[in-house]
C-alpha positions in Angstrom: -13.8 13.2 19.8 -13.7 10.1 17.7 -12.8 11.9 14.3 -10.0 13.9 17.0 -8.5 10.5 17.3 -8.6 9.2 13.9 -6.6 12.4 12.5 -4.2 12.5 14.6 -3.4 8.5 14.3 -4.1 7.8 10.6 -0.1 6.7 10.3 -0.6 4.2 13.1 -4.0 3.0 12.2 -2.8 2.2 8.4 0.5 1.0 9.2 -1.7 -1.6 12.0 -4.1 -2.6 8.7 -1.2 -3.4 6.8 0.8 -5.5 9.6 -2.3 -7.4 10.3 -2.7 -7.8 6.8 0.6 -8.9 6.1 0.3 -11.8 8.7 -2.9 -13.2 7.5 -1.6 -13.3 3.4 2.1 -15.3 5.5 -0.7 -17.7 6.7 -2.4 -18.4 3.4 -1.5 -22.1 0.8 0.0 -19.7 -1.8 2.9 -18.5 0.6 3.3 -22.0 2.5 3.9 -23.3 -1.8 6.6 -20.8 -2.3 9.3 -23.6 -1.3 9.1 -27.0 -3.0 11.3 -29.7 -2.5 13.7 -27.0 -0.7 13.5 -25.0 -4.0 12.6 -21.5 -4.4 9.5 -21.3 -7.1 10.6 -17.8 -9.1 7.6 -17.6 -10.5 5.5 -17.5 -7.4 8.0 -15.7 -5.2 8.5 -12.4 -7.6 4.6 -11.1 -7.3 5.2 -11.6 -3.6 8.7 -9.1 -3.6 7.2 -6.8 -6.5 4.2 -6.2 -3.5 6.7 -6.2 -0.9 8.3 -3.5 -2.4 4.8 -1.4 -2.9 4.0 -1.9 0.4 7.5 -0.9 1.6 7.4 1.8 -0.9 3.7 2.9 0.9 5.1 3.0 4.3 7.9 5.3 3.4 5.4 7.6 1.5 3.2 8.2 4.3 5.9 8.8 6.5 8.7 10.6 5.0 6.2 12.2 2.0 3.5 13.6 3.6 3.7 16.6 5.9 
């Protein structure tokens, strides 16, 4: 019954890892330093968009590129 479960919501149960860990890595002192002094610091803020975009790119992959 369990495995049942875990085939048929494998999108939902990745997509809930990655929201959850998503919100813990917004909590951490590396993201609260991406704003000095009102400034954006370029070279802390591109690692974060280059894995924003892999995630993003993830998401889309297992919904759209999978049958």
């Amino acid at each position: 019954m369990g495995w049942n479960i875990y085939k048929q919501a494998f999108k939902e149960i990745i997509l809930s890892l990655l929201f959850i860990g998503v919100w813990y890595v917004s909590g951490t002192d590396y993201m609260q330093t991406l704003i000095v002094n009102g400034e954006l610091q370029i070279g802390k803020i591109l690692p974060v968009m280059f894995g924003g975009a892999a995630l993003l790119g993830l998401v889309i992959y297992i919904y759209f590129g999978r049958s």
